[in-house]
C-alpha positions in Angstrom: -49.3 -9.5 11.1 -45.9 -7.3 10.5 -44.9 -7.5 6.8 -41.0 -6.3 6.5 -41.6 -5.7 2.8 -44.7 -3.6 3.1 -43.9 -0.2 1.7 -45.9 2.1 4.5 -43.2 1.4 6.4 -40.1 4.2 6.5 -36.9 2.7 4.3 -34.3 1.0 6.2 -30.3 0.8 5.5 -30.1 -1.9 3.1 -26.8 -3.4 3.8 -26.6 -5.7 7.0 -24.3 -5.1 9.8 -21.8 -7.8 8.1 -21.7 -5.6 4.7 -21.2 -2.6 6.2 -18.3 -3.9 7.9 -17.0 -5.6 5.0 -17.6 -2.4 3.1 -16.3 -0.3 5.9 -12.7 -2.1 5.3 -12.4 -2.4 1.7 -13.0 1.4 1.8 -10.6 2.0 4.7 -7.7 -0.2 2.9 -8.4 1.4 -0.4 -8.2 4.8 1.4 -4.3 4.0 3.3 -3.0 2.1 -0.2 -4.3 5.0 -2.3 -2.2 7.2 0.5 -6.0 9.5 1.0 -5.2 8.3 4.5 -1.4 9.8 4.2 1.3 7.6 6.0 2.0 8.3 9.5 -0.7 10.4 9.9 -2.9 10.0 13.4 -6.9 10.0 13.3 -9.5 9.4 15.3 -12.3 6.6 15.0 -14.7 10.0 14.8 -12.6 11.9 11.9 -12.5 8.9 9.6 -16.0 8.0 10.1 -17.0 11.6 9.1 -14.6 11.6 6.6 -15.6 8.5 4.5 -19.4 8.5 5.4 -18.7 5.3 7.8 -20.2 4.2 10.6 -18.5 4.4 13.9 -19.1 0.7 14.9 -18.1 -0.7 11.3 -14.8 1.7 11.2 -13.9 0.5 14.9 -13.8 -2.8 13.2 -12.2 -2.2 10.1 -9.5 0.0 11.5 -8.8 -3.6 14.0 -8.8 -5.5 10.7 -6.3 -3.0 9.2 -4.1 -3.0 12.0 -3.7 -7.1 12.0 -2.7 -6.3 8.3 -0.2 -3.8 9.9 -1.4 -1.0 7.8 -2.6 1.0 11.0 -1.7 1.2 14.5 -3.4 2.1 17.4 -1.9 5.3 19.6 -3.5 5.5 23.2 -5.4 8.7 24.0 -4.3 9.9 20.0 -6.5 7.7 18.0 -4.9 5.5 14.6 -1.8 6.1 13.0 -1.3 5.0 9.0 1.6 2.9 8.9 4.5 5.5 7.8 7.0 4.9 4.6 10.6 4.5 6.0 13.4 3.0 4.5 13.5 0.2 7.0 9.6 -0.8 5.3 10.8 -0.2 1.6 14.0 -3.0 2.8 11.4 -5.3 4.4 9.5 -5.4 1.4 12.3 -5.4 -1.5 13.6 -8.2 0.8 10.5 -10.6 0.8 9.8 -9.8 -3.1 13.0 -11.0 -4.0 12.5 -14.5 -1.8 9.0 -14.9 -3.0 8.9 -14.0 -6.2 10.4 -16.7 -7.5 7.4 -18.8 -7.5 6.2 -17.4 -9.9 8.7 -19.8 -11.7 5.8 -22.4 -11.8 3.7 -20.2 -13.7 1.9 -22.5 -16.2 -1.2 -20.4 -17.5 -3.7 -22.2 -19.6 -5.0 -20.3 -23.1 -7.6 -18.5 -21.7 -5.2 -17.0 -19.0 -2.6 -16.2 -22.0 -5.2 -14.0 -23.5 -6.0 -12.2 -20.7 -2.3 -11.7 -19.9 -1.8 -10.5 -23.4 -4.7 -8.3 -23.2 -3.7 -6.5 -20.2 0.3 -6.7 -21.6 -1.0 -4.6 -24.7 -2.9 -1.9 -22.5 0.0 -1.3 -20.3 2.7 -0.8 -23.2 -0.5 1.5 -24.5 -0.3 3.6 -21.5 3.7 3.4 -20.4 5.1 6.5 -20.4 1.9 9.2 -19.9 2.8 10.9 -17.1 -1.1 12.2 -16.5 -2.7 10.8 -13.3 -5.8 9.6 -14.7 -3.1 7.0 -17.2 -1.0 6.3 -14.6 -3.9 5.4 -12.3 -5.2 3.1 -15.5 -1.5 1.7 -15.8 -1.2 1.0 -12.6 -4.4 -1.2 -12.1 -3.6 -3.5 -15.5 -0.5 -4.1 -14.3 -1.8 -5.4 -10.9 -4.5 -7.2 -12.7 -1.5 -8.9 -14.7 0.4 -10.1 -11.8 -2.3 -11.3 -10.0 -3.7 -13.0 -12.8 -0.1 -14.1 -13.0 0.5 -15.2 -9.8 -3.2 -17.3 -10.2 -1.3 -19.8 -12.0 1.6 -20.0 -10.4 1.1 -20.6 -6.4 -1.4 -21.6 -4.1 -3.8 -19.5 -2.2 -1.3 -18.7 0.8 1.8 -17.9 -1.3 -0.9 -15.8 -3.4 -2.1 -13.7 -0.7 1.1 -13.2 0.3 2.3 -11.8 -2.6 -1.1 -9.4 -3.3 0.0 -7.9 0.2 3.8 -7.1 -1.0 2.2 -5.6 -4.0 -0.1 -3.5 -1.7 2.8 -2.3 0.1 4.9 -1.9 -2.9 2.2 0.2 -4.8 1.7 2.5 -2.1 5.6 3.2 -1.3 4.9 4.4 -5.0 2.1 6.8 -4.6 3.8 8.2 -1.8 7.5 9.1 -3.1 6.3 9.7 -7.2 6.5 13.6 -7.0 3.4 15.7 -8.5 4.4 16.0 -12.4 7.4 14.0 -12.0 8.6 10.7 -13.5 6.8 7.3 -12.6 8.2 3.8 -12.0 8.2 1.6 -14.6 6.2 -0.5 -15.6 7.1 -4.1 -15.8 7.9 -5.9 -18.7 4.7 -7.0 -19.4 5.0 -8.6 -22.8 8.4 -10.3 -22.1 6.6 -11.9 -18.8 3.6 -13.6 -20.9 6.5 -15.0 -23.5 8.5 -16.5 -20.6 5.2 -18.1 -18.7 3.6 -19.4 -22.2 6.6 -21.4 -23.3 7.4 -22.5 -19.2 10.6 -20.4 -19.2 10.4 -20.6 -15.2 14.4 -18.9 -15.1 13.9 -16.0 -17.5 10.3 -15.3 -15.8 12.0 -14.8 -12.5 15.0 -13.0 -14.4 12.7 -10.2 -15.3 10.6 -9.8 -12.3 14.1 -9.3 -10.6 14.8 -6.6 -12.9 11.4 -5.2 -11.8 12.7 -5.2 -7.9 15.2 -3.4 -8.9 13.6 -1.0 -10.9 11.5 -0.9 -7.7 14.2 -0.3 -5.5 16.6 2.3 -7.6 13.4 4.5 -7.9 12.4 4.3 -3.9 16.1 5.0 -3.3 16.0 8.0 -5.2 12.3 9.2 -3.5 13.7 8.6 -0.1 17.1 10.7 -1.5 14.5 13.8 -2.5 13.1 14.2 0.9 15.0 16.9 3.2 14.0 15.4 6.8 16.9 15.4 8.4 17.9 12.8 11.1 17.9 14.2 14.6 20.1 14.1 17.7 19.1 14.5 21.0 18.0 17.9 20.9 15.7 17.1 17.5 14.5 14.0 18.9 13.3 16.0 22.1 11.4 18.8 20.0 9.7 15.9 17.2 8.7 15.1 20.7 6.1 17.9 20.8 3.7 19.3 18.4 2.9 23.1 18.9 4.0 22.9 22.3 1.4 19.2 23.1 3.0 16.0 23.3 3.0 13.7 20.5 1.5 10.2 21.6 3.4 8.7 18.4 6.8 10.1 19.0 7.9 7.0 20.9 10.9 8.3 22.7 11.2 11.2 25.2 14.1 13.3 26.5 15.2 11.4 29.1 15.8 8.5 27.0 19.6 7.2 26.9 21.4 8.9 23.3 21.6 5.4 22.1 18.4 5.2 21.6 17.8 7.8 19.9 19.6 6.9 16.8 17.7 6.9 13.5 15.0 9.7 14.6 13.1 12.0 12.5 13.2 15.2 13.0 10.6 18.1 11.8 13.1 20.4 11.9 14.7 21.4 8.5 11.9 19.7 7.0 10.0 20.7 3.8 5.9 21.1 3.8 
């Protein structure tokens, strides 16, 4: 009679073909918000199996999961492309904070909520300001912990997920513009937030976590303003076209394209590396 658990037989993968997918995405989400997948770069199902240790079935499926999310898109013949940090995405997002946000009016936290909130305030005004990355990391992770917990009392599941999703995008745009040794965004107002929510101050609550967006927004503004890509014209938008004399699958426009369209392109020329 076969006996799964008798140990003459060789070991087997422990995690079933469910977990490995659902391991195979929570790695491949942390990898593109983290930016170790860098925006707007192109892979292939092979490369980022090898590269995280993945199987190629499981990635096949997380990368589809990721690209419902819009995090990555598929290119034909080129492989998966990380969804890239433009100005247009940092508008889209600053643009739904600012209308969702505000339900974060209702926020009503019980006492044991308050205490975690204040826990989490005290380690983040701890940490503002050090500029090292294993702090900011730290930082960075209490203060999501604080507005999800936040947002726990405040909306339902939908309007939740929602907002973790603008906070993805947001903490990415982040990690992407913050220059190596340079000044980080601050850090919300952590303290001021638990006052307003524990004496129902709906109005002053969403007061400050417009003053966040726009702390948000000034700092992503002046990332964007540091980066020396220039905009292209027809000519540019013919040679971002082409990559050491191949064809780019991701361009998306080619020369024979009216000028019209071609507004807005980014060029490699000019640019920094």
């Amino acid at each position: 009679m076969f006996d799964p658990a008798s140990p003459f037989l060789g070991k087997s993968d422990p995690l079933q073909p469910a977990q490995k997918t659902s391991f195979a995405e929570d790695r491949l989400k942390a990898a593109v918000l983290f930016c170790e997948i860098a925006p707007g770069s192109i892979s292939t199902e092979a490369q980022i199996s090898e590269r995280f240790g993945l199987g190629r079935a499981a990635v096949r499926v997380a990368l589809a999961k990721l690209s419902s999310m819009g995090l990555m898109h598929p290119i034909a013949r080129a492989g998966w492309k990380a969804l890239p940090v433009t100005g247009a995405l940092i508008g889209d997002v600053i643009a739904s904070r600012q209308r969702v946000e505000p339900a974060l009016a209702e926020a009503r936290p019980d006492d044991r909520t308050l205490a975690r909130l204040e826990d989490l305030a005290e380690m983040i005004d701890a940490l503002e300001g050090q500029e090292d990355a294993a702090a900011l990391t730290s930082r960075r992770n209490y203060e999501r912990e604080f507005l999800d917990t936040l947002a726990g009392g405040a909306t339902n599941a939908l309007m939740g997920h929602f907002l973790g999703g603008l906070w993805d995008h947001s903490d990415r745009i982040l990690r992407f513009l913050e220059p190596e040794g340079g000044m980080s965004c601050r850090a919300c107002d952590a303290r001021a937030l638990v006052t307003a929510a524990a004496a129902g101050a709906g109005e002053t609550l969403v007061a400050l976590r417009m003053a966040d967006i726009a702390e948000f927004r000034d700092f992503a503004v002046a990332g964007l303003m540091r980066d020396r890509t220039e905009l292209g014209v027809e000519g540019d938008a013919a040679s971002a076209s082409n990559n050491n004399g191949r064809k780019r699958p991701d361009a998306g426009i080619s020369p024979d394209q009216p000028r019209e369209e071609l507004r807005g392109v980014k060029s490699n020329r000019g640019a920094n590396t």
